[in-house]
C-alpha positions, 0 to 999 in steps of 0.5 A: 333246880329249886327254883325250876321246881319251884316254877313247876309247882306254882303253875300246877297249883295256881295255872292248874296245866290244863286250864278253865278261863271265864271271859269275865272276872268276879266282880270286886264287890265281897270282901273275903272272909277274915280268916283267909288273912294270914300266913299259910304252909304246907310241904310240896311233893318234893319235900319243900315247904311252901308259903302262901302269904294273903293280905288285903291289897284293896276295897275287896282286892287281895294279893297272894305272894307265894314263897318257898322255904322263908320269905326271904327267898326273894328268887321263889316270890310270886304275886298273885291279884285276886277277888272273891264271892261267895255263892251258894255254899262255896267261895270262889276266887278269881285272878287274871291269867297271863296275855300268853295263856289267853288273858282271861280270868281263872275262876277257882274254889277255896274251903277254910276248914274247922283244922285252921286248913286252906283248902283250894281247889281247880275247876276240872277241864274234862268235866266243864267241857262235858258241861258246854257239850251238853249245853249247861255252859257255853265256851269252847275248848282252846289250846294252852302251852299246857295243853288243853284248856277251856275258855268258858264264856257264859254269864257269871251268874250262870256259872255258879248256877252251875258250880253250886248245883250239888250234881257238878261237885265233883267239877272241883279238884283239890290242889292244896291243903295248907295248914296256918302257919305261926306268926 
């Protein structure tokens, strides 16, 4: 049942269900800020600790394992690769998404707070899809095993134009908020 829950879990945090992919990644060409490095934790809805372990995997290339309950918990680790940017006043981070969920790249938001927080954030799928109708973006709506998503395929540079615009905050959706976890 854990490890199922566990499983669930992952995908609502890191897939988000119903997702928002880009036709390009962010390049690997900013290195994230120091104190994302670390250990990070927090108790999920069902009462499980949960692990977020990111460390530096390359020039400008991280890696993500998440763990629930200890990281001895070989059954529950997942790893995920990302880069990062920082835009405006936001940094963002991207991953690749599997070949069975369009193999694009998940662009999504992160805040380190002044309480030792990691705050991460989705993009919101009803809010982009306004934006493409309405002509700020372009991309179109496409079916997920999870169910409606959307695959966005302007140009990066036209994406944070319009991530940072404070009129579109309200496009990120908070998903987690993990405190530092001790050594």
């Amino acid at each position: 049942m854990k490890a199922w829950r566990a499983l669930m879990v992952l995908s609502f945090l890191l897939l988000s269900g119903c997702l928002v992919t880009f036709k390009e990644p962010i390049p690997a060409n900013e290195a994230a800020p120091i104190p994302l490095l670390g250990v990070w934790s927090r108790t999920d809805e069902w009462g499980e600790l949960r692990y977020l372990d990111v460390t530096r995997s390359g020039s400008n290339l991280y890696k993500a394992d998440t763990y629930v309950d200890s990281p001895d918990n070989v059954a529950s680790l997942q790893s995920f690769s990302f880069t990062v940017a920082h835009h405006g006043r936001r940094w963002y981070l991207s991953a690749g998404v599997p070949k069975r969920m369009g193999a694009n790249f998940a662009i999504g938001g992160f805040e380190l707070t002044h309480n030792n927080e990691l705050v991460l954030f989705k993009l919101d799928v009803g809010q982009i899809l306004q934006a493409i109708d309405s002509g700020e973006l372009k991309g179109s709506g496409v079916d997920m095993p999870q169910g409606e998503g959307v695959l966005v395929s302007s140009k990066l540079e036209q994406v944070f134009a319009y991530l940072n615009d404070p009129a579109n905050s309200d496009v990120f959706v908070e998903v987690a908020r993990y405190q530092r976890s001790a050594p």
